[in-house]
N, C-alpha and C positions, 0 to 999 in steps of 0.2 A: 679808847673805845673803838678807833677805825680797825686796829686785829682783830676784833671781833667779829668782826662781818665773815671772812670768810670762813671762820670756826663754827659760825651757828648756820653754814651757809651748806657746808660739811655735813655737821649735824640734821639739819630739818628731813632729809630723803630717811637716815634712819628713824628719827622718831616716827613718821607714818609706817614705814615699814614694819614698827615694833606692834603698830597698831593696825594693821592690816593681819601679821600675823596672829593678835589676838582674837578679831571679828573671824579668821578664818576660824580658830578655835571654836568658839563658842557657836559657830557656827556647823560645823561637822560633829561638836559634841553638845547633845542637847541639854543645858541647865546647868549647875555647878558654877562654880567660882571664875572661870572662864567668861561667862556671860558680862561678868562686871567688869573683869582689865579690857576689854577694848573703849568704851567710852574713857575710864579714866587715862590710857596710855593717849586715847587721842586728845583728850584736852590741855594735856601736857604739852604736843606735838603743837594743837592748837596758840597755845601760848609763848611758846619758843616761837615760831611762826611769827606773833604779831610783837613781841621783844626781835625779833630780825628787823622787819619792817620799822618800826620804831624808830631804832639804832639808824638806820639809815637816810630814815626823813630827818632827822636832827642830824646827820651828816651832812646831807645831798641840799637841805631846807626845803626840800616839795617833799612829796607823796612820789616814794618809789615805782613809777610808773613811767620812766621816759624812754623805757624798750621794751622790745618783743618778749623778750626774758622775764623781767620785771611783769609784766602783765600776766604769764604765765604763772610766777611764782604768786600773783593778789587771786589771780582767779582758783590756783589751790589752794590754800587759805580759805575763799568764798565757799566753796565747794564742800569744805568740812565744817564751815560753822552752818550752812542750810544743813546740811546732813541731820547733823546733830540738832538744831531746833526741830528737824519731823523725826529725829528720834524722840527728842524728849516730849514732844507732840503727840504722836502716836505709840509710844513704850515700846516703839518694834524695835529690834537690834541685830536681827537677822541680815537687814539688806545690808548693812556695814559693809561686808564681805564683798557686795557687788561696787560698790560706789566707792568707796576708799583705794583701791587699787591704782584708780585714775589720778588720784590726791596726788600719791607716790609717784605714777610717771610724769604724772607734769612737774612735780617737783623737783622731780633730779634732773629732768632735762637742764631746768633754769638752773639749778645749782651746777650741772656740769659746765653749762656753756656761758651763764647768766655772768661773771666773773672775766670773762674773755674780753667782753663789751668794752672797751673805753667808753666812759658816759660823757653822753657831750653834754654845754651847759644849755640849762633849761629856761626858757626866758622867765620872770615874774609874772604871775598868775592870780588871778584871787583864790583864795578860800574855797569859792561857791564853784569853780570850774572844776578845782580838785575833787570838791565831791562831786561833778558831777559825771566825774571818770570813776570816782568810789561806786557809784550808783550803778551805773554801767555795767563794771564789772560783776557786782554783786547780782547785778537783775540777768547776765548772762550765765552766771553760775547756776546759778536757780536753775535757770532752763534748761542748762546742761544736767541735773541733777533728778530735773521730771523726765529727762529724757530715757534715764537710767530708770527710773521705776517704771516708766512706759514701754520700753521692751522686755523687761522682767513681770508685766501685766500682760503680755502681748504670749512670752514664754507659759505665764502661768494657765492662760487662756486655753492655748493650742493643748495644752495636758489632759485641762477638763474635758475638752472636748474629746480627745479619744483616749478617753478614760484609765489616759496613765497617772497613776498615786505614787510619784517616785517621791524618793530623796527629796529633789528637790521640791514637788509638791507639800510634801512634810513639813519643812522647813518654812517655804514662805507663810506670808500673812493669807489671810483670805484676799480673793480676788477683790471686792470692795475697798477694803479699805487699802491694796495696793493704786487702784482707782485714785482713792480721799488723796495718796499721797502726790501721785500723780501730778494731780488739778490744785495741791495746793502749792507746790513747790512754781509750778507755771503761775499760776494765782501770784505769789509772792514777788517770782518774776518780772512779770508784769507790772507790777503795783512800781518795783524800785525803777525795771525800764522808762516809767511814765514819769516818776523825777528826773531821770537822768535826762530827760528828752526836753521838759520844761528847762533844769537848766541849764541845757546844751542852748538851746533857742535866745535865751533871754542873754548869755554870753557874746553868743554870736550877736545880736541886736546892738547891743551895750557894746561892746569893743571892736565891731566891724569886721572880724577877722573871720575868714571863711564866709560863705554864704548857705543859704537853707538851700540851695541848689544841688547840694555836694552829693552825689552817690549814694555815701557812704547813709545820710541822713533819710534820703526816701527809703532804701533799705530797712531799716530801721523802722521808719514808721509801719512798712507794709508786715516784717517780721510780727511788730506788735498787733497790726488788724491779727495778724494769723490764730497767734494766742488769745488774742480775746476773743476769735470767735470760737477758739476751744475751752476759754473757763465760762463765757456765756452758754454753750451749749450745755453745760457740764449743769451749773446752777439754773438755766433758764427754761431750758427745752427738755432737760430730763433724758442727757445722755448718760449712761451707766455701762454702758459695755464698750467695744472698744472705736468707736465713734469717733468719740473725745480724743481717744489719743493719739489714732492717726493723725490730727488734726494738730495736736501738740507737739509729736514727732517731726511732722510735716515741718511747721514752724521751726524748731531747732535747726534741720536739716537746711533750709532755707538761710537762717543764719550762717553755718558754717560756710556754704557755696557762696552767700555774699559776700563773707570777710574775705575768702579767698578770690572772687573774681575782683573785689575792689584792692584787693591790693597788686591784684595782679594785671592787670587790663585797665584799670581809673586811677587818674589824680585826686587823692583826697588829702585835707587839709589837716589832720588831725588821725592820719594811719599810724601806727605802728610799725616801726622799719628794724 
């Protein structure tokens, strides 16, 4: 079973690739039989994807996540199953095109370099810590994935407004419901960051190890004030234009400068190296 790994390791950059190339299709051509192969070539992709990971937890015995690589490869992964639940959510299949592209380069990265790593051993862990890295990741995909429909809201915006009807205007959804997708992928976000933060805390509590002090943990919480005050505005105060998503972008962007200033300037206990 351990040859396997770098065979389906090989493999996972083209099956997105086969499904990037189909979303571009159905994307450049409106309707026809095209529109269906990119969900089904991605959930193929999808699957292959979590038979890698699989394979490996039952190699490694954790959850494939003790590298920089590895986090790259769960967070592409994360990234096309949000997709795909506010495809299947919203019946849109247009954005594919915008959002999948990222799937594929994060993936090859990890598969180009992910393989190089000598993995060092990972100490014992419980269960509830592994997800609370599963949570993590998934709740940062998300946001990486509103982010994507928040500039593509932001594109579709600047159109209306100086009343270009292109291509691409054609093509996307109405501006609403690029909105709905927006606020729910942050929405969703959010929801998993708020596990992943309970039980990060409750770990930390229970095993002593790090403290609520860490950088990397205020971060984190302020990220989250951020986006909750973009799905509260969003549901509470009756934002609808592009308000919300500065506010959500804001947040993402915050995210990335803080993963990068804390790895790069702070001691944290629980980095990615």
């Amino acid at each position: 079973m351990r040859s396997l790994v770098p065979l389906i390791a090989t493999l996972l950059p083209v099956a997105y690739a086969l499904a990037v190339a189909a979303y571009a299709r159905a994307y450049a051509r409106e309707g026809g039989v095209s529109d269906h192969l990119g969900p089904v070539a991605l959930r193929v992709a999808v699957l292959l994807h979590v038979f890698y990971l699989s394979v490996r937890g039952v190699l490694e015995g954790h959850l494939p996540l003790a590298s920089g690589y590895d986090f790259l490869s769960a967070t592409g992964l994360s990234m096309a199953v949000v997709y795909l639940y506010i495809e299947a959510r919203e019946g849109i299949r247009t954005t594919g095109a915008f959002v999948l592209p990222f799937v594929f380069a994060i993936q090859i990265v990890s598969s180009a370099y992910g393989n190089q790593v000598t993995p060092e051993p990972v100490p014992l862990r419980p269960f509830w810590f592994e997800l609370h890295t599963l949570t993590a990741v998934l709740g940062y995909s998300a946001f990486a994935v509103s982010a994507i429909y928040g500039v593509l809201f932001l594109l579709l915006y600047r159109d209306i407004k100086a009343n270009r009807f292109s291509f691409f205007f054609r093509r996307m959804p109405p501006l609403e419901v690029l909105g709905q997708m927006n606020i729910r992928a942050a929405g969703g976000g959010l929801a998993l960051l708020t596990l992943a933060i309970i039980l990060g805390v409750g770990w930390v509590q229970r095993s002593g190890t790090g403290t609520l002090t860490d950088p990397k943990v205020w971060l984190t919480l302020f990220v989250w004030c951020i986006f909750a005050f973009s799905v509260l505005g969003y549901h509470r105060l009756g934002w609808r234009g592009p308000r919300a998503i500065y506010v959500s972008l804001a947040g993402f962007t915050t995210l990335l400068l803080s993963r990068v200033a804390v790895d790069l300037f702070f001691h944290s206990f629980h980095s990615f190296r």
